[in-house]
Backbone as CSV, one residue per row, in Angstrom:
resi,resn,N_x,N_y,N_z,CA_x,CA_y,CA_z,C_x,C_y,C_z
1,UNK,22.533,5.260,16.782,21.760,5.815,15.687,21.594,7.303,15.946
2,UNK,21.865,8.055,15.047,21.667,9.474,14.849,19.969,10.510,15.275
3,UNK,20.071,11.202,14.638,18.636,11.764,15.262,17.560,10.601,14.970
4,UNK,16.776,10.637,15.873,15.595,9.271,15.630,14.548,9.989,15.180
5,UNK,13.888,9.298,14.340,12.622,9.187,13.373,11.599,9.495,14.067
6,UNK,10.709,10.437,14.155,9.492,10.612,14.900,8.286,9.953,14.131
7,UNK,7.964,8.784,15.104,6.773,7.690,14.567,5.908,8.552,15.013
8,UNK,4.462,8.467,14.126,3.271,8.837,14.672,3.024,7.290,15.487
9,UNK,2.147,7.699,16.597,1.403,6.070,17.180,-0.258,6.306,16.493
10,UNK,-0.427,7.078,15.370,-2.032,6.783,15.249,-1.847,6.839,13.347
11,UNK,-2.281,6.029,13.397,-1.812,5.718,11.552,-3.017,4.483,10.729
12,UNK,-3.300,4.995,9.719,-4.554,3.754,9.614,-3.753,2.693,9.176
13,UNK,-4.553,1.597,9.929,-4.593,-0.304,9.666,-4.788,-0.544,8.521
14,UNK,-4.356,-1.320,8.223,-4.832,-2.150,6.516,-6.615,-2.698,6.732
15,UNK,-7.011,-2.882,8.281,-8.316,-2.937,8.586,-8.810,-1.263,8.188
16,UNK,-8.335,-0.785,8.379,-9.232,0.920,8.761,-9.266,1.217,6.796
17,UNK,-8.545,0.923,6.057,-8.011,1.454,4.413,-9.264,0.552,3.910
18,UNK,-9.273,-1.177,4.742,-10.013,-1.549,4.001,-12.033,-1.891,4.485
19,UNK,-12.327,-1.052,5.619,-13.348,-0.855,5.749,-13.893,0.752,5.122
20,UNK,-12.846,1.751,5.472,-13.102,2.983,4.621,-13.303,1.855,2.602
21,UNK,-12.023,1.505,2.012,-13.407,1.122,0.617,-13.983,0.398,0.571
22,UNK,-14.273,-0.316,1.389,-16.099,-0.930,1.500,-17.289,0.450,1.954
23,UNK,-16.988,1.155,2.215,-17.550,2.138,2.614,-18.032,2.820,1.503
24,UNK,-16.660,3.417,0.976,-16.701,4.306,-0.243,-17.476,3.845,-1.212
25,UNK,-17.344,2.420,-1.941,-17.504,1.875,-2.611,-18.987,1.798,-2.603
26,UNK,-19.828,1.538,-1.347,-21.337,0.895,-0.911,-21.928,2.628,-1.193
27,UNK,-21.174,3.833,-0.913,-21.477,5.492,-0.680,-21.808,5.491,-2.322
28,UNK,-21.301,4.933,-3.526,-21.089,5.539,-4.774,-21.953,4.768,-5.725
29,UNK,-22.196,3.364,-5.241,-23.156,2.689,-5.557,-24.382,3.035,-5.162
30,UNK,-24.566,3.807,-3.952,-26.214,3.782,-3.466,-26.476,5.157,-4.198
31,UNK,-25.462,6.340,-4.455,-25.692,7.514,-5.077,-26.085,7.235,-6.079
32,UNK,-25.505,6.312,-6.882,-25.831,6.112,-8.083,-27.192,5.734,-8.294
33,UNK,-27.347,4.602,-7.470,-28.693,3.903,-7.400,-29.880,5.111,-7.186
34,UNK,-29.706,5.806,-5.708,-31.048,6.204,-5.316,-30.667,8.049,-6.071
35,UNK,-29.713,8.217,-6.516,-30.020,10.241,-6.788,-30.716,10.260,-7.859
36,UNK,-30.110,8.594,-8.938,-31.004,8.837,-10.528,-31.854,9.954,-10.745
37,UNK,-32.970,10.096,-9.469,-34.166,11.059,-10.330,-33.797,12.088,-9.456
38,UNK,-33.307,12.690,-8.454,-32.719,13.957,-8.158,-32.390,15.075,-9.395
39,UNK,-33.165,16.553,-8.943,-32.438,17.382,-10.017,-31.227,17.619,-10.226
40,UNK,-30.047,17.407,-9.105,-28.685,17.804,-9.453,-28.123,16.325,-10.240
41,UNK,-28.582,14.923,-9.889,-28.045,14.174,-10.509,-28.376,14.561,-12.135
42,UNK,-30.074,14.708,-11.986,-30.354,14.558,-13.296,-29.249,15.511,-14.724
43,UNK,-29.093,16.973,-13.513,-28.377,17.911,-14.240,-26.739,17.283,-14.704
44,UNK,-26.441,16.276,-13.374,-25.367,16.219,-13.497,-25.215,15.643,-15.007
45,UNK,-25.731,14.617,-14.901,-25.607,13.430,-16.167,-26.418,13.816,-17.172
46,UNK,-26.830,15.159,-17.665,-27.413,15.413,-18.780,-27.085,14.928,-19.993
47,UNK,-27.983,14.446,-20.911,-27.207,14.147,-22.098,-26.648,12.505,-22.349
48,UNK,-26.193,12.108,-20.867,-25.673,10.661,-20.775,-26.649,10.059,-21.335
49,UNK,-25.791,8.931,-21.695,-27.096,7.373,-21.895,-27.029,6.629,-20.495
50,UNK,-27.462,5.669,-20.332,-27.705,4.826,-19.345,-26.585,3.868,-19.044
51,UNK,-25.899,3.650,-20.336,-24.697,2.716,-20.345,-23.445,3.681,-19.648
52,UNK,-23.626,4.624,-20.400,-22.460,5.986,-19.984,-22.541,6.389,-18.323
53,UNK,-23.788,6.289,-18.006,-23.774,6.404,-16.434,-23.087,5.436,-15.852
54,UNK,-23.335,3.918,-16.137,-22.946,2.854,-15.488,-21.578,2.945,-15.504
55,UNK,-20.874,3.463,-16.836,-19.258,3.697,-16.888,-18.903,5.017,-16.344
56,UNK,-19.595,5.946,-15.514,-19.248,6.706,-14.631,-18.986,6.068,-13.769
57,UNK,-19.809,5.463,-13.140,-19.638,4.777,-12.007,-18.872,3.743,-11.546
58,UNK,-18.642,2.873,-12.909,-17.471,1.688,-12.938,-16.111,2.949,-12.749
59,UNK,-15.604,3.682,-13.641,-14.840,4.368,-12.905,-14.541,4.863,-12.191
60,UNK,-15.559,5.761,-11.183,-15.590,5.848,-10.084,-15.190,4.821,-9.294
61,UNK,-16.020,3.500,-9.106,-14.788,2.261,-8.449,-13.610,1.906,-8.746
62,UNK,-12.827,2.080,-9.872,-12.012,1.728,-10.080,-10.820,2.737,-9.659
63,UNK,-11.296,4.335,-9.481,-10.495,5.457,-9.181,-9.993,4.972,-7.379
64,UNK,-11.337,4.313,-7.114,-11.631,4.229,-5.167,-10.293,2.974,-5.365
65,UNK,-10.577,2.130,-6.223,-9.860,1.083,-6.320,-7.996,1.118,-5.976
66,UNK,-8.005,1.969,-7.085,-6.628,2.852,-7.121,-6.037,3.219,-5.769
67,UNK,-7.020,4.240,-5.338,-6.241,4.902,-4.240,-6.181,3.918,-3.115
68,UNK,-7.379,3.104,-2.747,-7.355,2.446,-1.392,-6.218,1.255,-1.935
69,UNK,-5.181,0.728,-2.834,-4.289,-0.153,-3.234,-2.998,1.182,-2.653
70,UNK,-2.968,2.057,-2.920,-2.172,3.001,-3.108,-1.999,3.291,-1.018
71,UNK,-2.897,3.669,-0.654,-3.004,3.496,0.742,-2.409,2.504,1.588
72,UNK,-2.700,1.179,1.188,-1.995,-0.097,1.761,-0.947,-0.349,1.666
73,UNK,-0.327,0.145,-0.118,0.980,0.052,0.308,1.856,0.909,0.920
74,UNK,1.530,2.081,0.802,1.858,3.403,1.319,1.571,2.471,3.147
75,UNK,1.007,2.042,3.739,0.964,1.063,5.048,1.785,-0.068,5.405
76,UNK,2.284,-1.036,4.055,3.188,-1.962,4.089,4.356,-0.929,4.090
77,UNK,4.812,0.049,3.644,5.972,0.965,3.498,6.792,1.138,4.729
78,UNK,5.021,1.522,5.801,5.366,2.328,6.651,6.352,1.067,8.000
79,UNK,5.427,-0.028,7.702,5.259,-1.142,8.438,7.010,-1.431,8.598
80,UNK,7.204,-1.836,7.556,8.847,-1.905,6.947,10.253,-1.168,7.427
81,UNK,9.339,-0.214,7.170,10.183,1.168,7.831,10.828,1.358,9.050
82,UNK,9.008,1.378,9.775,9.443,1.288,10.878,10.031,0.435,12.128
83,UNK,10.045,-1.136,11.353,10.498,-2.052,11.636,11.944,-2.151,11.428
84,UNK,12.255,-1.283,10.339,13.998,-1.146,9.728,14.712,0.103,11.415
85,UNK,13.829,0.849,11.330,14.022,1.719,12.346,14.177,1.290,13.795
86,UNK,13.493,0.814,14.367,13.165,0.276,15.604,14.114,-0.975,15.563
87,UNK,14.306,-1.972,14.901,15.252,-2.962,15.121,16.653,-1.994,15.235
88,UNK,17.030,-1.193,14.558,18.247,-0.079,14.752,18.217,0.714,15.773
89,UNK,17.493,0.883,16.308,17.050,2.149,17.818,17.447,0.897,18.962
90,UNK,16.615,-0.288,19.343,16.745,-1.135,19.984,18.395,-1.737,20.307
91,UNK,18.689,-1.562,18.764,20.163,-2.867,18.910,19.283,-4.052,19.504
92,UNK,18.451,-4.757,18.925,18.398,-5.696,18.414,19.333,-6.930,18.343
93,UNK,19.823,-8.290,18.766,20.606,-9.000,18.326,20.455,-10.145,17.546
94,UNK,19.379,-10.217,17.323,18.866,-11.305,16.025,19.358,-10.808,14.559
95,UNK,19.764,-12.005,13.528,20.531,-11.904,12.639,19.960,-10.117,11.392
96,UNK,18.226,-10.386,11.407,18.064,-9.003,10.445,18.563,-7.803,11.299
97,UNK,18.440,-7.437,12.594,18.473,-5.985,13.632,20.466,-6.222,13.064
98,UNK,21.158,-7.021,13.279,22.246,-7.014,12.757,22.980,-6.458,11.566
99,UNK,21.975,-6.910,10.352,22.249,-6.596,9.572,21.244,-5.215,9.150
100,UNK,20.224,-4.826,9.811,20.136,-3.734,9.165,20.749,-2.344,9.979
101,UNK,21.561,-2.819,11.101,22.784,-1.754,11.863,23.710,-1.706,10.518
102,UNK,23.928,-2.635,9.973,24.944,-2.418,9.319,24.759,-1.642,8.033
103,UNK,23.890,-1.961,7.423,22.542,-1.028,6.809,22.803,0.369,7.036
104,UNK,22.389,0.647,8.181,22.451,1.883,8.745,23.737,2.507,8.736
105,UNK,24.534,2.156,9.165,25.917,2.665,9.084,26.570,2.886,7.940
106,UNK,26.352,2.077,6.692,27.038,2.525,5.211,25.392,3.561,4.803
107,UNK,24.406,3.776,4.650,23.392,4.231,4.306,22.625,5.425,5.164
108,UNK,22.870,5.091,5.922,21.884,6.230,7.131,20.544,6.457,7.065
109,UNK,20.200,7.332,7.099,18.618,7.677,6.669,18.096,7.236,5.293
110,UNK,18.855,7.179,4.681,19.035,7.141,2.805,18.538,5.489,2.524
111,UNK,18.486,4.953,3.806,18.800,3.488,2.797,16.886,3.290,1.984
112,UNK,17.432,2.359,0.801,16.308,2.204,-0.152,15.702,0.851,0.450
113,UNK,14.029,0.912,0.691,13.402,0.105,0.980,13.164,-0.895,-0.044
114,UNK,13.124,-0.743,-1.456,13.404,-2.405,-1.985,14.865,-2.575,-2.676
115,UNK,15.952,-1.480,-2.581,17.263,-2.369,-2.895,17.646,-2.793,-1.252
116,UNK,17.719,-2.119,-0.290,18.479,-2.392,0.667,17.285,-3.223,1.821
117,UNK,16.264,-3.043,2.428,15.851,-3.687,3.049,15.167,-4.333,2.827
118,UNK,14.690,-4.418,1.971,13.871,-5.810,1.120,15.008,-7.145,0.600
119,UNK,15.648,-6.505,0.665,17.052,-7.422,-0.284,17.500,-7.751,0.910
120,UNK,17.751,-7.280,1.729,18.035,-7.324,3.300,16.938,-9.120,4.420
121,UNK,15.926,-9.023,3.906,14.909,-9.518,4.768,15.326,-10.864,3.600
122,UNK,15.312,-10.251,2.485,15.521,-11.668,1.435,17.060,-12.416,1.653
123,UNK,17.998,-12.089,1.887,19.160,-12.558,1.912,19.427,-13.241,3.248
124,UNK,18.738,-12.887,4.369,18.770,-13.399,5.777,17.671,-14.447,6.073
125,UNK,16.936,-14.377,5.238,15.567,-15.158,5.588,14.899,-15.486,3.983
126,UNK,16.115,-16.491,3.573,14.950,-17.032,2.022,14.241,-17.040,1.707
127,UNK,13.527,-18.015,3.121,11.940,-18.072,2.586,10.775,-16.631,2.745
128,UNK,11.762,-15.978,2.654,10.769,-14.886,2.296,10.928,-14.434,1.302
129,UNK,11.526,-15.011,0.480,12.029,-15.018,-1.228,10.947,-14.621,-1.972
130,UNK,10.072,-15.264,-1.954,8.526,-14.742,-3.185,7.748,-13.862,-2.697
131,UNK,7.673,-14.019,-1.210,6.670,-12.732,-1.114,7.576,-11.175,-1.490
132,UNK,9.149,-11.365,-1.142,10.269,-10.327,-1.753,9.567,-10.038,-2.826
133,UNK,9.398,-10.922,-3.780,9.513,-10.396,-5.378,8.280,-10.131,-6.022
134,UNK,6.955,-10.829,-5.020,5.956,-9.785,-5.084,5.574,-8.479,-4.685
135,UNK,6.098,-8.336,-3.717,6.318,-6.959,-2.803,6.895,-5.889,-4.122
136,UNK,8.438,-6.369,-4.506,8.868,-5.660,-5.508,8.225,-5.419,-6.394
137,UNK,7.172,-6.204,-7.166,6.680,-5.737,-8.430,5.492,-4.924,-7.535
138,UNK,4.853,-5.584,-6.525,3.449,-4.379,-6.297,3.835,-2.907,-6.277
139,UNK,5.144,-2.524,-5.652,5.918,-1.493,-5.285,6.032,-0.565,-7.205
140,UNK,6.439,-1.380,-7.701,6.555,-0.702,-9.407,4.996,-0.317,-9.413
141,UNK,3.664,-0.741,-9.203,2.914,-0.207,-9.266,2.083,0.796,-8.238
142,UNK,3.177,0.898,-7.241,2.920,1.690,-5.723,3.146,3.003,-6.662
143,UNK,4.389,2.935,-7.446,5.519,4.184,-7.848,4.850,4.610,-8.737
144,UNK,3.939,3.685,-9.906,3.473,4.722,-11.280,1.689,5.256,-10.577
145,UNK,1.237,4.653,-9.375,0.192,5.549,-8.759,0.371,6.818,-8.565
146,UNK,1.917,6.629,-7.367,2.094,7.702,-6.941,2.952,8.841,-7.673
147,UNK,3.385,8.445,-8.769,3.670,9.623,-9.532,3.216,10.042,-10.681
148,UNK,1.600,9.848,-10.646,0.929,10.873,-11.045,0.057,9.550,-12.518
149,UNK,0.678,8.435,-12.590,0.535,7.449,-13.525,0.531,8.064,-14.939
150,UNK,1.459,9.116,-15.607,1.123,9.385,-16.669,2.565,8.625,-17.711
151,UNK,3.085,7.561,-17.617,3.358,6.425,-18.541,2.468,5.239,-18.060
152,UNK,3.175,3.941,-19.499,2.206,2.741,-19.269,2.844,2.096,-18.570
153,UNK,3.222,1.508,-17.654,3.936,1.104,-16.846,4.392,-1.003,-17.351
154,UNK,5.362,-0.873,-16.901,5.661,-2.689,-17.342,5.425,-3.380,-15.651
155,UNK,4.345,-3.666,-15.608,4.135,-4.298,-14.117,4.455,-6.139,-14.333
156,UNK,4.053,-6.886,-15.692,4.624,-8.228,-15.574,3.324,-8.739,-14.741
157,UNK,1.926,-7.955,-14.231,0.688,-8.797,-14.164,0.096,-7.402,-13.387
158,UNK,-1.501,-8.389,-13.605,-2.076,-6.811,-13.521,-2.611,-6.852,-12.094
159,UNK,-2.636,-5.376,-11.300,-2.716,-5.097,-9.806,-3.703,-4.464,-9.829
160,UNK,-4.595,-4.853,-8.954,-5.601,-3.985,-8.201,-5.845,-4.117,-6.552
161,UNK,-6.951,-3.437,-5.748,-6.578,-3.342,-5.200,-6.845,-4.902,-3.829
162,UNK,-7.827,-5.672,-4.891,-8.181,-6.960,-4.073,-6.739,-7.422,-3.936
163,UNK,-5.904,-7.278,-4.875,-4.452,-8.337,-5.052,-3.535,-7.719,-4.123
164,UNK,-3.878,-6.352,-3.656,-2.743,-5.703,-2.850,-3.092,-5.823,-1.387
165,UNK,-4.373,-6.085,-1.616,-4.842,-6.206,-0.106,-4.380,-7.333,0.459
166,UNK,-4.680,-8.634,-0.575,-4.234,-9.808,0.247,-2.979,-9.896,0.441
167,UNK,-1.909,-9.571,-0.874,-0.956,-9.265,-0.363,-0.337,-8.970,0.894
168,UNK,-0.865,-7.712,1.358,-0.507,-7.366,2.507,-0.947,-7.932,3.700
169,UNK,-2.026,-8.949,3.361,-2.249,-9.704,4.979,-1.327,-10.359,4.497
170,UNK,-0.835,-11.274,3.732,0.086,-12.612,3.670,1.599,-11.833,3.998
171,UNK,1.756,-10.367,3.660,3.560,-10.285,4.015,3.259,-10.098,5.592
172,UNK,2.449,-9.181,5.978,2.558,-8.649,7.640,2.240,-9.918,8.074
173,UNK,1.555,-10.885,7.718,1.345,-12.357,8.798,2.384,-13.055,8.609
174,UNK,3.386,-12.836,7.633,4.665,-13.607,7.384,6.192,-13.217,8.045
175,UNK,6.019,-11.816,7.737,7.402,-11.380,8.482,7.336,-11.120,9.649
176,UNK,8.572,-11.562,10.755,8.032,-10.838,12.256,8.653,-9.301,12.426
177,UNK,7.962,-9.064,11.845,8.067,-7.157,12.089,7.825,-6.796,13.699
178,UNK,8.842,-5.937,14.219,8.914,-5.712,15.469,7.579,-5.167,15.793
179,UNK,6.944,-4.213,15.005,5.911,-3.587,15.004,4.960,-4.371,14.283
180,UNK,3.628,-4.968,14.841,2.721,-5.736,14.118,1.446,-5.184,14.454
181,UNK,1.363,-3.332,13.885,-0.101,-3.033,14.162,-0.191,-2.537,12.980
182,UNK,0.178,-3.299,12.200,-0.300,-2.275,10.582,-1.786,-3.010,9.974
183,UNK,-1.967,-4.230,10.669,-3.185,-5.078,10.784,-4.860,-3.639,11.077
């Protein structure tokens, strides 16, 4: 393998993404709750009704919502990755490190994480067939986060970030990824 990939070793857990929004989440609720009679809140929300506050704030969770879904997978990515990497650095002789040398050699750095190594983990190992094709669709909604979400996107069911979370315990407890600290 050609120049090697410089891993960070300090990277947040799908634990660390998902105690930061319990965090966030408990931070935006208690603002809400206890600033009410504060002068900067009061200034803030001049004019609001009471309902209109509450839909500040529902959006506000739902923005936290967004990003901490956006985080995890941006973590399953990395997980993947660096598992595509490291089985190729190693030489590996189990049937995926096999096939993703070979991977490597028509593709190089370039290869695509859901045509080539997702399709890769699916073609060597079936039964990882559905969590494949959930992975794939969460990923369509990884892509209209991260680029900026300004179309409506065709996701085929709707994602947030409870659904991405579990997600991601059920793929990392499913695949044996060489690397298993994305936990």
């Amino acid at each position: 393998m050609a120049r090697r990939v410089g891993i960070l070793q300090k990277f947040l857990s799908i634990r660390d993404v998902a105690e930061y929004h319990q965090d966030t989440v408990a931070a935006l609720r208690t603002y809400f709750r206890l600033a009410s009679g504060r002068p900067s809140f009061v200034a803030r929300f001049a004019g609001y009704s009471y309902s209109e506050v509450e839909q500040e704030l529902a959006d506000r969770v739902n923005e936290t919502d967004m990003r901490s879904a956006l985080a995890v997978m941006s973590r399953i990515e990395a997980a993947f990755r660096i598992d595509y990497t490291e089985r190729c650095r190693r030489k590996m002789s189990d049937d995926i490190s096999i096939a993703f040398r070979r991977l490597h050699k028509k593709h190089g750095k370039r290869v695509s994480l859901e045509e080539n190594v997702f399709e890769t983990w699916r073609t060597v190992y079936p039964g990882t067939s559905s969590l494949i094709g959930e992975l794939k669709g969460a990923f369509k909604f990884r892509h209209w986060l991260a680029h900026g979400r300004y179309f409506q996107p065709k996701l085929g069911r709707k994602y947030d970030y409870q659904y991405i979370y579990i997600l991601a315990i059920n793929v990392l407890s499913n695949f044996p990824l060489v690397t298993q600290n994305a936990f």
